[in-house]
N, C-alpha and C positions, 0 to 999 in steps of 0.2 A: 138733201137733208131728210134723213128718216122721219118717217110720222110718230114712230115712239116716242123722238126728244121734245116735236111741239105738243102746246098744250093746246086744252079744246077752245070753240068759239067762247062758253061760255065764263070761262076762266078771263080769256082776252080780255071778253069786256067786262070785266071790276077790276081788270089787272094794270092796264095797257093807259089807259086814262089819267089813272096814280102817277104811274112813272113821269105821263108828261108832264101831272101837275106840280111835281117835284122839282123836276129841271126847271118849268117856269115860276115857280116861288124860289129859285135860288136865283134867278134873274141870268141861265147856262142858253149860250146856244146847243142848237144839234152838233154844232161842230165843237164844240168847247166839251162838251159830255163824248160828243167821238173819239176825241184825242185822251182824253185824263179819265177813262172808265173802257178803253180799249175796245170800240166795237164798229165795227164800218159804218161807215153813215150814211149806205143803203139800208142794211139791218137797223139800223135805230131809227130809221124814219116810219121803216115797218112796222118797229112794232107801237110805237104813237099812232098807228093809222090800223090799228086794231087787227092787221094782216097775219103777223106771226111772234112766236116767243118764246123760242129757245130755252131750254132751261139751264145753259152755258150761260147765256145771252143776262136772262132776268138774275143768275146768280152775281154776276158785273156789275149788274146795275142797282142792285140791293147795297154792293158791297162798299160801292161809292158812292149814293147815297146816305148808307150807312141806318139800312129799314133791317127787319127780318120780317118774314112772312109763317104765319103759323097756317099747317093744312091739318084738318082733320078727315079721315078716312072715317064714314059712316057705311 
């Protein structure tokens, strides 16, 4: 995986945390969000564990959650 598509540590962590709190207020396993948001369930564990996050990967999981994320370039 090229280092261009991850994003940095500090992104992870306000990023990565969300995602999982999402899945567990919908009351989703890992495996339930693996299968019906399309991402293996090695990469989805990764990125709940603050490891890595593709920007293939978070655009998946925005899309079935159904967030957007707004970035500002300063």
């Amino acid at each position: 995986m090229s280092t261009n598509n991850l994003m940095s540590k500090e992104i992870l962590k306000d990023i990565c945390p969300q995602l999982k709190q999402l899945r567990l207020e919908r009351g989703l396993s890992l495996e339930e969000v693996q299968a019906l948001a399309h991402i293996s369930h090695k990469l989805l564990r990764r990125v709940e564990q603050n490891k890595c996050l593709p920007f293939s990967c978070l655009r998946k999981l925005l899309d079935f959650y159904g967030k957007k994320v707004k970035i500002s370039l300063e």
